[in-house]
VMD Tcl script that draws the C-alpha trace (Angstrom):
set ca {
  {-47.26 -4.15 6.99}
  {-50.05 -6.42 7.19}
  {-51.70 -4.44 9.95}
  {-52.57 -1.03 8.99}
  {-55.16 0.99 10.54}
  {-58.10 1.53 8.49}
  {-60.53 3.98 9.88}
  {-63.53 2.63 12.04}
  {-66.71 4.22 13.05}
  {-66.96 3.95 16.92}
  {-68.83 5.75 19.08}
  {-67.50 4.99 22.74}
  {-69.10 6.24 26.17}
  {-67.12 7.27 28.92}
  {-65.67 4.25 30.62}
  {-65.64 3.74 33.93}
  {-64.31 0.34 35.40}
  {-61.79 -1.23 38.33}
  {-58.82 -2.77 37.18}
  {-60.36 -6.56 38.85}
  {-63.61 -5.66 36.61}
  {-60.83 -5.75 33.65}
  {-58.79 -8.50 34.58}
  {-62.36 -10.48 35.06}
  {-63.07 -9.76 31.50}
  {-59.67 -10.27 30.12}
  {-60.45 -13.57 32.12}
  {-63.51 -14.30 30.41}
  {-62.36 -14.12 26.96}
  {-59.56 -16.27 27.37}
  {-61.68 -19.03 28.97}
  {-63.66 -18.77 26.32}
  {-61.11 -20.06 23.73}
  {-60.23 -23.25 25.87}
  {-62.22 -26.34 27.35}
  {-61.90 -25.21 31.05}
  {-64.36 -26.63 33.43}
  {-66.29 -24.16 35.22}
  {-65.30 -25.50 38.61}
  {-61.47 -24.33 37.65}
  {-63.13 -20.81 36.38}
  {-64.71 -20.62 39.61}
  {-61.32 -21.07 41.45}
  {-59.25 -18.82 39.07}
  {-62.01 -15.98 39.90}
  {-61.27 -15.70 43.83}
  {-57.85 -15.29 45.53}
  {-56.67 -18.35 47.86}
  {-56.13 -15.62 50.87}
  {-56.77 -11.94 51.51}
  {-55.18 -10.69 54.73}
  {-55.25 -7.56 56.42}
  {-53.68 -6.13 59.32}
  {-53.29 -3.09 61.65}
  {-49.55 -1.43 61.37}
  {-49.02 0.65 65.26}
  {-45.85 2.46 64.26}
  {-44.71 5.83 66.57}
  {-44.15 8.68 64.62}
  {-41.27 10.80 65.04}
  {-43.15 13.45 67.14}
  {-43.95 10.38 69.53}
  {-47.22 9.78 68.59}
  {-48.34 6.38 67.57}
  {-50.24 6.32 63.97}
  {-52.21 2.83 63.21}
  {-51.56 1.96 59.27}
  {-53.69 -0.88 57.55}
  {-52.02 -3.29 55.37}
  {-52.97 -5.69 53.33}
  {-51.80 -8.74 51.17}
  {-53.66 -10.80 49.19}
  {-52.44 -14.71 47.47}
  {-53.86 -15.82 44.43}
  {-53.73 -19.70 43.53}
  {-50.35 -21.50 44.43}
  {-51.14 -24.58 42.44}
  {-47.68 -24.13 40.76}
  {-46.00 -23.12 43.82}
  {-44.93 -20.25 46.34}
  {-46.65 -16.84 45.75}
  {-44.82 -14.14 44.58}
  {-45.05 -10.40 43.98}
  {-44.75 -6.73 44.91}
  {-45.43 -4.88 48.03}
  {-46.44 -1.37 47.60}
  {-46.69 1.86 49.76}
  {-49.06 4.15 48.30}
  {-52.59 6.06 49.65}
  {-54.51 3.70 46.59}
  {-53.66 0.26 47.75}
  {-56.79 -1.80 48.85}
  {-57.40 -5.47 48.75}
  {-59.61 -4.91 45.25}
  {-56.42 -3.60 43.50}
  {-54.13 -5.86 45.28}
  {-56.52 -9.17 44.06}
  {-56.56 -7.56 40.51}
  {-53.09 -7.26 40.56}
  {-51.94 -10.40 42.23}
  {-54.31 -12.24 39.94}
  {-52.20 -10.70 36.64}
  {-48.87 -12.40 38.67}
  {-50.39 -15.39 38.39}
  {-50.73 -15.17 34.64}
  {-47.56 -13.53 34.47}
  {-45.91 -16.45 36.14}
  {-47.31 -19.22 34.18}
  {-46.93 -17.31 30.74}
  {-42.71 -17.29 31.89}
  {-43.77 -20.54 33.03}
  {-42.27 -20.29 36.73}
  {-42.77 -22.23 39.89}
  {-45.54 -19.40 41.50}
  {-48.54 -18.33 42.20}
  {-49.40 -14.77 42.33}
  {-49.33 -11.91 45.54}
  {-49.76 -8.43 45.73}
  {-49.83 -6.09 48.80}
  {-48.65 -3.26 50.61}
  {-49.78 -0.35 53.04}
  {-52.36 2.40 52.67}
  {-49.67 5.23 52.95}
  {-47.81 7.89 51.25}
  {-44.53 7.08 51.62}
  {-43.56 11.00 50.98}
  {-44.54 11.54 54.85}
  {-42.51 9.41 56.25}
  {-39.10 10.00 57.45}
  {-36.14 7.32 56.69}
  {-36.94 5.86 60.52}
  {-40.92 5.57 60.04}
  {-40.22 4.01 56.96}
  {-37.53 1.12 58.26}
  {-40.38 1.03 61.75}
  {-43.25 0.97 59.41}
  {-41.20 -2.17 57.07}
  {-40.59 -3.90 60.61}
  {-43.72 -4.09 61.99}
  {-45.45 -5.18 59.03}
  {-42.98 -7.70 57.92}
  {-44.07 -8.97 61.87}
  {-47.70 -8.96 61.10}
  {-47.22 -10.79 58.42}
  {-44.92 -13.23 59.33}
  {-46.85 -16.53 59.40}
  {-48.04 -15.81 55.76}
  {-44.56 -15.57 53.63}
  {-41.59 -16.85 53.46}
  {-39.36 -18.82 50.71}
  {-41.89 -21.71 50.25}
  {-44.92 -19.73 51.04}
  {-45.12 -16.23 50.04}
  {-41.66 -13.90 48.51}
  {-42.40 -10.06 48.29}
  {-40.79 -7.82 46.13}
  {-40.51 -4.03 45.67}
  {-43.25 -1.99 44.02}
  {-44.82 1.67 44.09}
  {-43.23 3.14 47.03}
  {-40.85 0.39 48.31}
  {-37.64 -0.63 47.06}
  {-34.04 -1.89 47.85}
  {-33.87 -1.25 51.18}
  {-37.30 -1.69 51.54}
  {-36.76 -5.40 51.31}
  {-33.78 -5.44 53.15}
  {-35.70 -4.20 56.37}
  {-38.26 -6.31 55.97}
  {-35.77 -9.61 54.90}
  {-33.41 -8.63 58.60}
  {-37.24 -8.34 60.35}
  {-38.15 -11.96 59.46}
  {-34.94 -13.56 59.62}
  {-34.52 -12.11 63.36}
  {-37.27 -13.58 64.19}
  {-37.30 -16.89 62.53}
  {-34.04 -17.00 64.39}
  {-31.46 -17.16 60.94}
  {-30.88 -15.41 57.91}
  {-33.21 -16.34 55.23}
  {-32.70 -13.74 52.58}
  {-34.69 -15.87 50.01}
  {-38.16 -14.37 52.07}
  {-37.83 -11.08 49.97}
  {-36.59 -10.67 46.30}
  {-35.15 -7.34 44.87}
  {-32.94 -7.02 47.97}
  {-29.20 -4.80 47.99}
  {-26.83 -7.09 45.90}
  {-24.61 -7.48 49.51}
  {-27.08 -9.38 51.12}
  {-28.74 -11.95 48.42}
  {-30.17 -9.52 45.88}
  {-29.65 -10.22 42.28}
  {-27.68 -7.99 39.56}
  {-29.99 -6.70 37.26}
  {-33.28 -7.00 39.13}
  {-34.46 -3.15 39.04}
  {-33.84 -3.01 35.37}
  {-35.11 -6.07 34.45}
  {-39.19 -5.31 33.62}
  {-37.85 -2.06 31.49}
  {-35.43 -4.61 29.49}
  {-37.71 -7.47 28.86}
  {-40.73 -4.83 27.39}
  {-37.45 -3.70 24.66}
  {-37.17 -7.43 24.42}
  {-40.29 -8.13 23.50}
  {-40.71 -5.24 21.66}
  {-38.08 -5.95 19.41}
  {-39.44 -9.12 18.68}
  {-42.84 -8.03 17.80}
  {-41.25 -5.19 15.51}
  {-39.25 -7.97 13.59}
  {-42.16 -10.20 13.49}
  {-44.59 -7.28 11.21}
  {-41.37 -6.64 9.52}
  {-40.67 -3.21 10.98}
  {-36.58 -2.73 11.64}
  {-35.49 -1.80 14.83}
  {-33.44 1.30 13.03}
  {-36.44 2.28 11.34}
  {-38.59 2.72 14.77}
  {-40.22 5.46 16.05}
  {-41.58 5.27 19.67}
  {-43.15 7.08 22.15}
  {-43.05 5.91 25.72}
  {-45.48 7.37 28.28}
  {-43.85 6.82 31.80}
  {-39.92 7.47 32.30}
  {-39.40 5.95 35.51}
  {-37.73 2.62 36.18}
  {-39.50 0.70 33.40}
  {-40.04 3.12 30.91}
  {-36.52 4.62 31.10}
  {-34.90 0.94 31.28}
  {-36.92 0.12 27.77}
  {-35.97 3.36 26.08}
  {-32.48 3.23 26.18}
  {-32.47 -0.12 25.39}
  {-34.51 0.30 22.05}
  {-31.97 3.45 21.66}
  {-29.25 1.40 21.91}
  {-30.28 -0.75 19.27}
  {-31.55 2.18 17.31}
  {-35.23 2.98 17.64}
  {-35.74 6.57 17.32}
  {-37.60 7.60 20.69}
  {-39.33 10.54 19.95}
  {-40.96 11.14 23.33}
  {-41.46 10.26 26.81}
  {-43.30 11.55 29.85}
  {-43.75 10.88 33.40}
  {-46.42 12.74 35.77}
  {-44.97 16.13 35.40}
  {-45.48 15.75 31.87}
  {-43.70 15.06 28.77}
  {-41.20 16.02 26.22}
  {-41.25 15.37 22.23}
  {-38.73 15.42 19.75}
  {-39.20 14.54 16.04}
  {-35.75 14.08 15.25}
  {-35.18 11.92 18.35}
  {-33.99 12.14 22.15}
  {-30.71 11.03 23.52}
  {-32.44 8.55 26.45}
  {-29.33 8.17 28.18}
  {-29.12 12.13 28.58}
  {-32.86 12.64 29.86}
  {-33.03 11.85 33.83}
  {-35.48 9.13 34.34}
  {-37.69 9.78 36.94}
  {-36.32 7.97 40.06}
  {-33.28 9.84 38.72}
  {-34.67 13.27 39.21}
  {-38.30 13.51 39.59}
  {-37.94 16.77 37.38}
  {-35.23 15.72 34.90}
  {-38.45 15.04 32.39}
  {-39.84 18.70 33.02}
  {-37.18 20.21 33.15}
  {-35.17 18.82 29.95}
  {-34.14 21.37 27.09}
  {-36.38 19.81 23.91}
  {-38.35 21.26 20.59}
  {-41.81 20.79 22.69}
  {-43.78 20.10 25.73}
  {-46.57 17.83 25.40}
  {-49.07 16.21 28.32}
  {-49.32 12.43 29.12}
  {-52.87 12.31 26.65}
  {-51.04 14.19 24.19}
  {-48.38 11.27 24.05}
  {-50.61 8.49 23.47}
  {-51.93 10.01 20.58}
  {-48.78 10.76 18.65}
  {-48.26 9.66 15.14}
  {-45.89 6.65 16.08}
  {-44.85 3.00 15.06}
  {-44.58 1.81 18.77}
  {-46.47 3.28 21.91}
  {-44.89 1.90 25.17}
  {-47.56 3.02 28.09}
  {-45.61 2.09 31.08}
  {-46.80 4.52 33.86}
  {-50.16 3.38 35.23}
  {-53.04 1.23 34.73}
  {-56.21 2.21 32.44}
  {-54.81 4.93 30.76}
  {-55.83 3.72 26.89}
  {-59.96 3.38 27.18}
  {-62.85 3.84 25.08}
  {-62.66 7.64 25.31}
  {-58.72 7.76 23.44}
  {-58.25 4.38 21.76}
  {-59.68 5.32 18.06}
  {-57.01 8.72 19.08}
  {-54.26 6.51 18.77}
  {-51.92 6.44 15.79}
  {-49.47 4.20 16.72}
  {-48.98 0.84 14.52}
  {-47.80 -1.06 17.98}
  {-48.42 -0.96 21.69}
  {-46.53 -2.77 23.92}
  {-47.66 -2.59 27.23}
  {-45.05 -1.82 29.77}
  {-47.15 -0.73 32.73}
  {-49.67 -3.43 34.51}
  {-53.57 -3.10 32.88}
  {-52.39 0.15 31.38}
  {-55.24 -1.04 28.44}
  {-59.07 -1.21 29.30}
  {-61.07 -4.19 27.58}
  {-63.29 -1.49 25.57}
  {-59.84 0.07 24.32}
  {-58.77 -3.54 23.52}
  {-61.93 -4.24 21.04}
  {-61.52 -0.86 19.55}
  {-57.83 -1.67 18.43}
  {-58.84 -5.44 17.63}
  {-61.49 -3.71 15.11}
  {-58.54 -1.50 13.89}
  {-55.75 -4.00 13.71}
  {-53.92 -2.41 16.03}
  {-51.56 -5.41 17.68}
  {-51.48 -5.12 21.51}
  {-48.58 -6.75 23.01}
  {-50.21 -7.42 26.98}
  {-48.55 -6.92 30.06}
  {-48.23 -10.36 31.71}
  {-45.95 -10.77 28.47}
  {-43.92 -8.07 27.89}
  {-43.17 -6.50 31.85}
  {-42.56 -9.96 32.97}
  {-39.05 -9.26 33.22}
  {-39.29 -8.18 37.02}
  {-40.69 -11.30 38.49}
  {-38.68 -14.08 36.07}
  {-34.90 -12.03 37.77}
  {-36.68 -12.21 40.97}
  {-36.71 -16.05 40.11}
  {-33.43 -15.87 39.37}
  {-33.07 -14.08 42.91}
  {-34.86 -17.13 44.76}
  {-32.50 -19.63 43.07}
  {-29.64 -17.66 44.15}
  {-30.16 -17.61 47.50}
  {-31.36 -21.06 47.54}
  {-28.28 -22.20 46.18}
  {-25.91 -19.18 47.74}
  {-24.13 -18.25 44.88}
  {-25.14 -15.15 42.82}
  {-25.00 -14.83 39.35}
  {-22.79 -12.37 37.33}
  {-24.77 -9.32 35.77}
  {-24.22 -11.16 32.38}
  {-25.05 -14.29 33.25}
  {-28.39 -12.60 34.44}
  {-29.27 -10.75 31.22}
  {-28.51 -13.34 28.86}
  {-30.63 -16.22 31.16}
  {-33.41 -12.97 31.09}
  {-33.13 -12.64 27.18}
  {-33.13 -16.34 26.81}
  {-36.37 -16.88 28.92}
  {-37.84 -13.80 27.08}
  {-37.75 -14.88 23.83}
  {-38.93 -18.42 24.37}
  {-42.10 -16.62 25.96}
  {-42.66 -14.36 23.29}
  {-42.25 -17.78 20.88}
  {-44.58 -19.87 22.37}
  {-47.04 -16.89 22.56}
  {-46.92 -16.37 19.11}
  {-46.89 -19.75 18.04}
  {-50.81 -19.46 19.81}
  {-51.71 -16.21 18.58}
  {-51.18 -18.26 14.45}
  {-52.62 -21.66 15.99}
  {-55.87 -20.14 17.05}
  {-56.03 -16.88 15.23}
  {-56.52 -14.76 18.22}
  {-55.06 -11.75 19.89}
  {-52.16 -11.44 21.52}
  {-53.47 -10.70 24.89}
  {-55.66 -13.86 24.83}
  {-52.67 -15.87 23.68}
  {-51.03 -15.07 26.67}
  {-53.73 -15.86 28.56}
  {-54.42 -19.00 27.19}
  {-50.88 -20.24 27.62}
  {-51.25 -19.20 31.07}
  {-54.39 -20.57 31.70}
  {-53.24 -24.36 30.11}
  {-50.32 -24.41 32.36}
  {-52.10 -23.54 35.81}
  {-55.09 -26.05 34.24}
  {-52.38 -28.77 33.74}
  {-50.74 -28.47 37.29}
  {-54.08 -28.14 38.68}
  {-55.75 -31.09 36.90}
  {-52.45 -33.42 38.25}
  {-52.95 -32.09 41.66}
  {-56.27 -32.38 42.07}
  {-58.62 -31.00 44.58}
  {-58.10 -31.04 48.15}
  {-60.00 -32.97 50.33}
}
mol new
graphics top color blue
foreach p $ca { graphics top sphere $p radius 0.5 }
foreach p [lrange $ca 0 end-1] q [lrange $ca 1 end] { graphics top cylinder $p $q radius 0.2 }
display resetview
């Protein structure tokens, strides 16, 4: 292989930084391979509109608790926003802009009619009962009502929301607008509007994409070893994929820990963890290792597909594998990136290889537009289809301008919102 690791002398400090400190400097880098004015820089740099709001919702004791939620829009030049709502104690409107600024990218590197949103509600969704949770869904779907809808703003599920999640919210809306517009939400129960294939779809197009970076530094598919740090809906989805077409996953993990096998695990016998949050743990195999332990194993792919800045300054010259593919969002720090530019190390980024989740939610938001939903393999081969044509015209830019793969991305991206913007104009 062209790419093989030769041994550099770095000396990292401990790295401290916010995931909209790294998407800045991803930002940065990119904008430094193309002619972009700074006036579009400028605009690229700030969300269109952060909004947050109170959430009264009466406990079961009878007792009303005040939540704070939050949901921030990031340049709709291409069209409608579009992305996940969470519920989790972390969310703030720094995280959300970080993260609603990587849909953005996400949706012009799949090239898709949106901008990019990201939200949800400072809670931990553990301490809620089924009824908070559906009163909790209702009253902020209410509070933010004048902000989303099909041609405005489309939420999808995230940490701490899911399915039925969306259906709550979708009913709340639509009772109030007075119809039944299931196109608000995406990620919704198939019965009312939601799309086959949707919850598997981020953990399919990361085995996509991986399998096309394998074949493109000549390493077969059969011959693959991987290690995948976070076995829950992504993770798990990719794993048995790559097993399927015969990578040799030799470990996984999720935030009980992790479990390694040389000679390979059978992915479709190990629990992911929505399946059982202790299937990993708790699964009969050779050894136990931690989530650090995993990223350091001596592999030819590392998936890290949990959370976000977990390869950094501190571990990146610890890592052994030939590939990463990231499967989680910002799971790679800029420090780690230069560290594993300096060893060769290719790193496929996230607004690539994850964007599986928001191109079926596309699919979704046609569906419903159109009423008429989409057979399961009708959506995986349109989700292969738009996968590899990504992945194409990525690499085409990463041999046109000799850079990495993460700016490539970023600079297809970055021409397409530039284009729309630049035909669109400014405003007055």
């Amino acid at each position: 292989m062209s790419h093989v690791t030769p041994t550099v002398d770095t000396e990292p400090a401990t790295e401290e930084i916010s995931m909209l400190e790294t998407v800045h400097q991803h930002l940065e880098r990119a904008v430094s391979a193309l002619d972009l004015s700074p006036d579009t820089v400028e605009q690229l740099r700030h969300p269109s509109k952060t909004v947050e709001v109170s959430i009264p919702v009466r406990r079961d004791s009878g007792e009303v608790e005040v939540f704070t939620g939050c949901r921030v829009q990031h340049f709709e030049i291409r069209g409608p926003f579009k992305g996940g709502l969470r519920y989790h104690p972390d969310v703030s409107t720094e995280e959300s802009t970080a993260l609603a600024m990587l849909m953005t990218w996400k949706c012009a590197v799949m090239d898709l009619p949106f901008g990019g949103a990201k939200g949800g509600v400072v809670v931990d969704p553990q301490t809620l009962s089924e009824d908070e949770r559906e009163r909790l869904t209702r009253r902020f779907a209410e509070e933010l009502r004048d902000f989303v809808g099909p041609t405005k703003d489309i939420p999808a599920p995230d940490l701490g929301t899911d399915d039925q999640t969306m259906a709550w919210f979708m009913d709340a809306y639509s009772m109030q607008q007075g119809e039944t517009i299931p196109g608000v939400v995406t990620g919704k129960p198939t019965v009312i509007g939601g799309s086959h294939g949707r919850e598997a779809a981020p953990g399919r197009s990361v085995a996509v994409v991986a399998r096309e970076t394998l074949d493109y530094y000549d390493l077969p598919v059969e011959e693959t070893t991987v290690a995948i740090q976070g076995y829950g809906s992504v993770g798990a989805n990719a794993a048995r994929r790559l097993d399927e077409w015969g990578a040799n996953v030799v470990a996984v993990s999720d935030v009980t820990g992790g479990i390694y096998d040389p000679t390979g695990l059978d992915t479709s016998d190990v629990p992911s963890h929505d399946e059982n949050p202790r299937g990993v743990s708790e699964y009969d195999a050779p050894q136990r290792i931690s989530n650090e332990e995993l990223l350091t194993l001596d592999v030819d792919l590392l998936i890290p597909a949990a959370v976000g800045d977990v390869l950094t300054a501190d571990n990146a010259d610890d890592v052994r594998a030939e590939i990463v593919v990231e499967g989680a969002n910002g799971p790679t720090t800029p420090a780690a990136d230069e560290i594993f530019e300096k060893r060769n190390v290719p790193v496929i980024p996230d607004v690539l290889a994850n964007a599986g989740g928001v191109t079926v939610s596309y699919f979704e938001w046609l569906q419903d537009i159109n009423r008429r939903q989409w057979s399961p393999d009708e959506v995986q081969s349109e989700l292969d289809s738009e996968m590899v044509d990504a992945w194409n015209t990525v690499r085409a830019t990463v041999a046109e301008r000799d850079v990495r793969w993460r700016t490539a991305a970023y600079i297809v991206a970055l021409s397409r919102i530039n284009e729309s913007l630049t035909a669109r104009g400014l405003w007055p």
